[in-house]
C-alpha positions in Angstrom: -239.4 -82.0 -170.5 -242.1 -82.8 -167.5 -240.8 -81.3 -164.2 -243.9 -82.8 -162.7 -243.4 -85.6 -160.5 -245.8 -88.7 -161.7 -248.7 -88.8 -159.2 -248.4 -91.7 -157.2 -245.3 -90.1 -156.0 -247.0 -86.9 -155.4 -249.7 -88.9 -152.8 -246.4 -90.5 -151.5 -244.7 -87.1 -151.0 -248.0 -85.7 -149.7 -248.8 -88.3 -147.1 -245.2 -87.9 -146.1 -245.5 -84.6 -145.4 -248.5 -84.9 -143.1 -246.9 -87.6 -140.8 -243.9 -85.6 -140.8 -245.5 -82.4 -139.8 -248.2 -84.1 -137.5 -246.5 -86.5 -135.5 -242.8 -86.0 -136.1 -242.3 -82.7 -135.4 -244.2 -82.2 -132.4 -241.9 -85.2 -130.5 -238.3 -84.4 -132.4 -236.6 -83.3 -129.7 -237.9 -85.8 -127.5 -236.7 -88.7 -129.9 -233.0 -89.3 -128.6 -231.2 -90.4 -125.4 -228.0 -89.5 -126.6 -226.9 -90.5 -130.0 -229.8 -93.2 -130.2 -233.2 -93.3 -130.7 -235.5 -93.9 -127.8 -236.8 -97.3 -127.8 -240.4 -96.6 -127.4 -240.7 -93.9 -129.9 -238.6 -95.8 -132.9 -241.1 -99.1 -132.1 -243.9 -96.1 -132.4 -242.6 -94.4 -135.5 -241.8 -98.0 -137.0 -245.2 -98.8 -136.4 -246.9 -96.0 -138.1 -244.8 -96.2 -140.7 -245.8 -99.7 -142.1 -249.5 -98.3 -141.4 -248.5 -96.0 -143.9 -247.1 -98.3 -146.1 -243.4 -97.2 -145.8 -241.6 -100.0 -144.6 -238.4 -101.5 -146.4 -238.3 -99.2 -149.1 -234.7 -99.5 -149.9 -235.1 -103.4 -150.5 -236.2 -104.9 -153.8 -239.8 -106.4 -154.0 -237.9 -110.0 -154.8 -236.5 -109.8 -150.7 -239.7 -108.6 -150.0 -239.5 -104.8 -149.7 -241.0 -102.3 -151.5 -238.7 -102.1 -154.6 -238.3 -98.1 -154.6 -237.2 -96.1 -157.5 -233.9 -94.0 -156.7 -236.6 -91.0 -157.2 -239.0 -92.0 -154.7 -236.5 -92.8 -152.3 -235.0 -88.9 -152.7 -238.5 -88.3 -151.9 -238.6 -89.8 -148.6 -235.2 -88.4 -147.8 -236.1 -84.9 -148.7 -239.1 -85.3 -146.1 -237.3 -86.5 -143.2 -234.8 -83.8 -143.8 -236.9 -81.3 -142.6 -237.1 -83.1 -139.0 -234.1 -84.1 -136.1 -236.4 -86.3 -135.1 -234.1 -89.1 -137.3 -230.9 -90.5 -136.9 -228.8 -88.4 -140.0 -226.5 -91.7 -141.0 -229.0 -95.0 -140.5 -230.5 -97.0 -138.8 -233.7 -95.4 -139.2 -237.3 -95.8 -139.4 -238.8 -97.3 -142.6 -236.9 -100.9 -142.2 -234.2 -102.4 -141.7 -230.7 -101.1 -143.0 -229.0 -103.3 -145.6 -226.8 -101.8 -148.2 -226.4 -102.3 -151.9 -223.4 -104.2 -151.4 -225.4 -106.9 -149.6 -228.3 -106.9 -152.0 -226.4 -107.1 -155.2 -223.2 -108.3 -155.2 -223.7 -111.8 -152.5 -223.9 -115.6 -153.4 -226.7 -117.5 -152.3 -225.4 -119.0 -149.8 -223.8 -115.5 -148.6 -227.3 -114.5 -148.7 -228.3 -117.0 -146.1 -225.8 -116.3 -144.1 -225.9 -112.3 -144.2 -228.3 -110.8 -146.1 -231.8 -112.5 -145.0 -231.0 -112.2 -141.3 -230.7 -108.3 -141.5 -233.7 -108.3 -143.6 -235.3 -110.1 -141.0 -234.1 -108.3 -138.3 -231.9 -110.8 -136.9 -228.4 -109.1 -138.1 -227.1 -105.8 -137.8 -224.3 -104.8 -140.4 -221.7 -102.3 -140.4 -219.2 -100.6 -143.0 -215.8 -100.3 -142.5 -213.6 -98.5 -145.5 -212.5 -95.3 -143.7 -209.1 -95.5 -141.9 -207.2 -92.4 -139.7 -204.7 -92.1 -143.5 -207.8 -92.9 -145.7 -210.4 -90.9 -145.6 -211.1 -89.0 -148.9 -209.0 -90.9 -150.7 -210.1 -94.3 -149.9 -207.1 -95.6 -152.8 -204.3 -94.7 -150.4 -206.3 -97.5 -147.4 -203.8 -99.9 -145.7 -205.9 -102.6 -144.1 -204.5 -105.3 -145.9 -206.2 -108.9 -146.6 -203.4 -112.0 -147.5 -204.8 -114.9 -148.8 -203.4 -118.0 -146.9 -204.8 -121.2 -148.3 -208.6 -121.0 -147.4 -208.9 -118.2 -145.6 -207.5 -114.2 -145.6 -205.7 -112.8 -142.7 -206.7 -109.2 -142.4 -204.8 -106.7 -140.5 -205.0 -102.3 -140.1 -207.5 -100.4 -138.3 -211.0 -98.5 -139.5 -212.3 -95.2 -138.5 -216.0 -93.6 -138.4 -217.8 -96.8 -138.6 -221.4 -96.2 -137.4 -222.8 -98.5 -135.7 -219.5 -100.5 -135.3 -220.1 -101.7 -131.5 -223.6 -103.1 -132.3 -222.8 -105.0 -135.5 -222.9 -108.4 -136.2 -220.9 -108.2 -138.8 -218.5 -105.8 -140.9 -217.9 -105.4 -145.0 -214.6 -104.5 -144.9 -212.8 -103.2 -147.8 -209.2 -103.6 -147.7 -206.4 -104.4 -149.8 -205.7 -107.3 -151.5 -203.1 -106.2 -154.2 -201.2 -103.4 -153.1 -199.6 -102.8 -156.9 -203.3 -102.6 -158.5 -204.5 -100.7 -156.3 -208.1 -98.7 -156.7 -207.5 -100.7 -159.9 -208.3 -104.1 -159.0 -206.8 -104.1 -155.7 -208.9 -103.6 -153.5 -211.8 -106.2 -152.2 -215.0 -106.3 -149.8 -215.1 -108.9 -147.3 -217.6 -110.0 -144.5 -215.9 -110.1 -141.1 -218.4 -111.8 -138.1 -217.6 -109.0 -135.0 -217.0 -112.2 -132.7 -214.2 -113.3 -134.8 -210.5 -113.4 -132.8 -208.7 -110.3 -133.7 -211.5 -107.7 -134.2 -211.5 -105.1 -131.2 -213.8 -101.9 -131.4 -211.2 -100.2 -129.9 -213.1 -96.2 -129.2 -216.2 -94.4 -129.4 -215.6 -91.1 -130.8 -218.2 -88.5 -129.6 -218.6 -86.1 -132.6 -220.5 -82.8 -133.0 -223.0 -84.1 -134.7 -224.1 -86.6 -131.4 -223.2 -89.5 -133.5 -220.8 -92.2 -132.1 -218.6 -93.7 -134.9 -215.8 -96.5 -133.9 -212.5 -97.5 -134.3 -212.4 -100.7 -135.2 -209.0 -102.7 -135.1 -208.5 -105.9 -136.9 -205.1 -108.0 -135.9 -204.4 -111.1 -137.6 -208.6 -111.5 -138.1 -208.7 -114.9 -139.9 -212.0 -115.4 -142.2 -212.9 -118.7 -144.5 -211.6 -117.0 -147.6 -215.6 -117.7 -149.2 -216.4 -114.9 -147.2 -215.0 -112.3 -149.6 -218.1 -110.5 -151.5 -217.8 -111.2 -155.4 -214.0 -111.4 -156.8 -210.9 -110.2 -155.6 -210.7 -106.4 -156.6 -214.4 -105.5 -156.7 -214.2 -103.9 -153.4 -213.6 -100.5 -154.4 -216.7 -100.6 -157.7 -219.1 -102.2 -154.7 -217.9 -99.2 -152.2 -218.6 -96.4 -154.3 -221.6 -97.7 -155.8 -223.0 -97.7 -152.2 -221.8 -94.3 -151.6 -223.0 -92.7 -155.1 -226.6 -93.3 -153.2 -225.0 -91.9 -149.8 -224.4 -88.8 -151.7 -227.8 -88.8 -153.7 -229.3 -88.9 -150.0 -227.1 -85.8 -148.4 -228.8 -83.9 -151.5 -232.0 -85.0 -150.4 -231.4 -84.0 -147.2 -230.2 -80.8 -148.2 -233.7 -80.3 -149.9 -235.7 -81.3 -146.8 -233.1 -78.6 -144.9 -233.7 -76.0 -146.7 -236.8 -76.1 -146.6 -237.8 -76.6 -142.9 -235.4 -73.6 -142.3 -237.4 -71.3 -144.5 -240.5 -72.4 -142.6 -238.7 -71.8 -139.4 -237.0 -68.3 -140.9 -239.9 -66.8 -142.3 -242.0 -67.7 -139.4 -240.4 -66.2 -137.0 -239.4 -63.1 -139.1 -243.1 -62.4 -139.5 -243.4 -62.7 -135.6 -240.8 -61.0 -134.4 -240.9 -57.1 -133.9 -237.0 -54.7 -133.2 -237.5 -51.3 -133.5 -241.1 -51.3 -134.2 -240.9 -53.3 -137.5 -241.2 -56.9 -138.1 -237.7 -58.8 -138.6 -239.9 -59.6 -142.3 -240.0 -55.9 -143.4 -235.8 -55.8 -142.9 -234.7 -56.4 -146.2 -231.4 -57.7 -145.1 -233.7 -60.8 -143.6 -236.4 -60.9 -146.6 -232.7 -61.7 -149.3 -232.0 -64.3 -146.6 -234.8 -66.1 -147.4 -234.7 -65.6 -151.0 -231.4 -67.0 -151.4 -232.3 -70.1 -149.7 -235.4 -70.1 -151.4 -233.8 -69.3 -154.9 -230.7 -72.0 -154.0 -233.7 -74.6 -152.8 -235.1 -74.5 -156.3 -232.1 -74.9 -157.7 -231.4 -78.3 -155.7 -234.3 -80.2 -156.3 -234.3 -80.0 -159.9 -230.8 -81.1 -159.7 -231.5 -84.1 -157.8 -234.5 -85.0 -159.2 -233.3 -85.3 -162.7 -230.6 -87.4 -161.2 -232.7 -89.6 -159.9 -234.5 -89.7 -163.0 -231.9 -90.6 -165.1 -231.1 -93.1 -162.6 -234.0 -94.8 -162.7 -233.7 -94.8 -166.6 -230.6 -96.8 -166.4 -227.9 -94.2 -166.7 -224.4 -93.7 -164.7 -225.3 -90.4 -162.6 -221.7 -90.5 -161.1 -221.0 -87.1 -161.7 -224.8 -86.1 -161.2 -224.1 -87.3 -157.6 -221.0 -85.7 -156.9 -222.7 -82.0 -157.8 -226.0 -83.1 -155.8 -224.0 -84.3 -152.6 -222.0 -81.0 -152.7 -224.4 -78.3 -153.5 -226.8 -80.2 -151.1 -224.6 -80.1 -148.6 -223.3 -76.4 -148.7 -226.3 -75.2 -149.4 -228.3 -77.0 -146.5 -225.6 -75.4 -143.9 -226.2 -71.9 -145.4 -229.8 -72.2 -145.3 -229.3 -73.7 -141.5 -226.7 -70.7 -140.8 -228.9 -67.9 -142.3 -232.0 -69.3 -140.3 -229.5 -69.3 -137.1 -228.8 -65.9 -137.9 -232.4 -64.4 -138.3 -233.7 -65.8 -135.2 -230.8 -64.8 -132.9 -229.7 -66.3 -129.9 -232.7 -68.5 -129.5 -231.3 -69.8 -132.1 -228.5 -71.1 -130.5 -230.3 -72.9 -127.5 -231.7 -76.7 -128.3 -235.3 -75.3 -127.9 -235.1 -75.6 -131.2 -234.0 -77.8 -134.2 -231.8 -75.0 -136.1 -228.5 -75.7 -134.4 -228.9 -79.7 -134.6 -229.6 -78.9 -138.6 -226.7 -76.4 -138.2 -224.3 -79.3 -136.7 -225.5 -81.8 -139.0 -225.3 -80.3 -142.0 -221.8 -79.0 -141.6 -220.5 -82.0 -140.5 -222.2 -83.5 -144.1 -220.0 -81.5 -146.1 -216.8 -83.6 -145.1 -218.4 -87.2 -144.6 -219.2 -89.4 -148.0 -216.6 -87.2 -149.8 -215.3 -83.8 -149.4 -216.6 -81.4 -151.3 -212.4 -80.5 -152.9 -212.2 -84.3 -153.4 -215.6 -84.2 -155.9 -214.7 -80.7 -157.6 -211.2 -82.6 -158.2 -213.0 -85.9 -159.9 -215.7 -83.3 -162.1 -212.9 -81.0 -163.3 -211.1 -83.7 -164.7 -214.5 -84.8 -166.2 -215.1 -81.4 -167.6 -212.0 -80.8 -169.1 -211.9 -84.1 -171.0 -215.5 -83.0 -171.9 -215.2 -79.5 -172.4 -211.3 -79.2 -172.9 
């Protein structure tokens, strides 16, 4: 077994790491105007990085991206993890944001209508499967989609959609059979914002500085050659999307822990109490060795998921202990570096309490963490039992 990453993703990693550090970092807190991005310093950042050659790497070379590998996209995740400077649930920085669902599952002439105007710029999309009864347990939804003649007539409400009041347009996954079900019951289909009967109804300011919305949908009529593949393919389309959602809060969780021991054992060396450095307290030093210790841990884990990923494999349950052991153990690295540096910790001079906010707030979005320990310990006890 090689644990070494090939090399051109080391140079990748390693030239990440530089712009991060050198002209990330020093402008993070500077990047936002509320929950979005300042204008000038996205066009900046977006510039630099297609100098740097890191620009569409979630889209395959045949649309013209860069046609990343799931492992060196975990690598550019785990980098800009260990910065605020980027918005935590897209858009971000290296392109524009199109999801799998777009990219694999549309028709051509779906594509010409959807999929090449986000790519160019043109379009902005957003996802809509979360509703105020359907959160973790997207099976139970009740946005509904009846087919009348040519076109479906959609009707229920969505919750938590990023992005929502700047869209162009919305995959929506709702029901189509209510007896099927998750089983074949459920579908994915484009919605244009501008169509009669869609209202973003709310904003929702969160803790995390994001601003999700509600987005209503009353007797929404769409051509019925709007819906995305077959009739009871949404649910296989949305969690295919989110098993790469999760892979990323692991990566995230990498880049966390790993900016907070800079942060921790920085400031433990340079801060003195009672004539000691906070570094010579051992109740700080097994601080940072648990989150250096737990950091180890993660990365294998991900990487090899990744790996196998690459190889072809189905990493569902791979991504279900990455998302959770990501998430959890980014918050306790962000809580124990909140903890050694005291109540300047707790002030927005610095990044620990936005990595604090964040990373909480990650382990209850893209599946709770009891909803994936539910699905693996039915895995492991048909494996194991």
């Amino acid at each position: 077994m090689d644990f070494e990453l090939p090399e051109e993703l080391r140079m990748m990693k390693d030239t990440l790491r530089r712009f991060i550090d050198n002209e990330v970092i020093p402008i993070e807190r500077e990047a936002y105007d509320g929950h979005l991005m300042v204008p000038e310093v996205r066009e900046k950042l977006e510039a630099r990085a297609r100098e740097l050659g890191f620009w569409m790497i979630d889209i395959p070379e045949e649309y013209g991206g860069m046609g990343l590998g799931l492992l060196a996209r975990v690598l550019v995740w785990e980098e800009t993890g260990r910065t605020i400077a980027f918005p935590r649930r897209k858009p971000w920085i290296f392109g524009p944001d199109v999801s799998p669902i777009l990219l694999q599952f549309l028709r051509d002439d779906q594509k010409d209508d959807y999929l090449w105007p986000c790519i160019r710029g043109e379009k902005y999309a957003a996802f809509c499967q979360t509703e105020p009864d359907a959160g973790g347990d997207p099976a139970s939804m009740r946005t509904t989609a009846i087919r009348d003649g040519d076109e479906y007539v959609i009707n229920g409400m969505k919750r938590f959609v990023t992005g929502g009041d700047q869209a162009d347009f919305a995959q929506v996954v709702c029901v189509t059979d209510r007896e099927k079900g998750a089983r074949g019951g459920i579908s994915c289909i484009l919605v244009d914002m501008d169509t009669p009967g869609v209202d973003v109804i709310r904003r929702q300011e969160t803790m995390m500085d994001d601003r999700p919305c509600e987005v209503g949908f009353q007797d929404v009529r769409v051509p019925a050659e709007n819906l995305i593949g077959n009739e009871g393919d949404g649910f296989r389309m949305a969690q295919n999307w989110i098993t790469f959602g999760r892979m990323r809060h692991g990566s995230l969780g990498i880049g966390t822990m790993e900016r907070c021991l800079e942060l921790g054992a920085s400031y433990a060396r340079q801060r003195v109490t009672f004539g000691q450095p906070l570094a010579e307290r051992q109740a700080v030093q097994w601080m940072l060795v648990d989150t250096y210790a737990e950091l180890h841990q993660l990365r294998l884990m991900v990487y090899d998921a990744a790996s196998r990923y690459d190889r072809g494999e189905d990493i569902r349950y791979q991504s279900y202990m990455c998302k959770y052991i990501g998430d959890r153990g980014g918050f306790e690295a962000a809580d124990r570096c909140l903890q050694i540096h005291g109540g300047i910790g707790l002030t927005t001079d610095l990044p620990i309490e936005k990595l604090w906010r964040d990373l909480r707030s990650f382990m209850i979005t893209e599946g709770p963490e009891e909803i994936l320990k539910m699905a693996l310990a039915r895995h492991v006890l048909r494996e194991y039992g």
